[in-house]
C-alpha positions, 0 to 999 in steps of 0.5 A, a space after each residue: 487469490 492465493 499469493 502475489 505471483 497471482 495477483 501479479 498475474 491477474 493485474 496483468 491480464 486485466 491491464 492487458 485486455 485493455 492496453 493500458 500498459 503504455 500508460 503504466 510508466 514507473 511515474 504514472 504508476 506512483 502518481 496514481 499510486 499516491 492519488 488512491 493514497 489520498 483517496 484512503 485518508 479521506 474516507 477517514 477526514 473528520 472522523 475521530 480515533 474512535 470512529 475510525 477504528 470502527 467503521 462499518 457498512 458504506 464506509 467499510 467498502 469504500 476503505 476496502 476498495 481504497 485500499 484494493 486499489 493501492 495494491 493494484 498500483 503498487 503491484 504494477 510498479 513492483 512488475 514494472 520495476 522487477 520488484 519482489 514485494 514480498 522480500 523488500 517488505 522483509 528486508 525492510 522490516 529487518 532494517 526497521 527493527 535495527 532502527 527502532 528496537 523494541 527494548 528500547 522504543 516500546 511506546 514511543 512514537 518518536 522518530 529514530 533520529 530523536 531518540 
């Protein structure tokens, strides 16, 4: 796929060949959004840093699909709730960096109200 507007359209018609729409409120879509969450951050239980920046084979796949699956539900949310994914990323990024600037939170992991 080339763009989101693709990929908006391909989760809608794949939503739609099976009338899944009616399933697919704002609340179903988060709770199912979070479970797929989960179901990312288990595929790194008990790994160490290491090992967790390193995954390959079986394990690779399954974080990729994990990670597909997040953004399908996250695009269906973003189409139900008429949300432009890409200019709330944006915006949110240019509120970040007044809250973290670089200068002055290079290396540290504090939260913003700690420092």
């Amino acid at each position: 796929m080339k763009d989101m507007n693709e990929l908006k359209e391909k989760v809608r018609a794949f939503v739609e060949a099976r009338d899944w729409d009616r399933f697919h409120s704002p609340k179903n879509l988060s709770m199912a959004l979070i479970v797929e969450a989960a179901e990312l951050v288990e595929q790194f239980q008990w790994l160490t840093e290491e090992e967790s920046a390193n995954i390959s084979g079986a394990k690779r796949q399954a974080v990729e699909e994990e990670m597909a699956d997040i953004l399908v539900y996250l695009t269906s949310l973003a189409t139900k709730l008429n949300v432009d994914l890409l200019a709330a990323a944006e915006a949110k990024l240019i509120k970040n960096g007044e809250k973290y600037p670089a200068e002055r939170v290079r290396g540290d992991a504090r939260k913003y109200n700690e420092y």
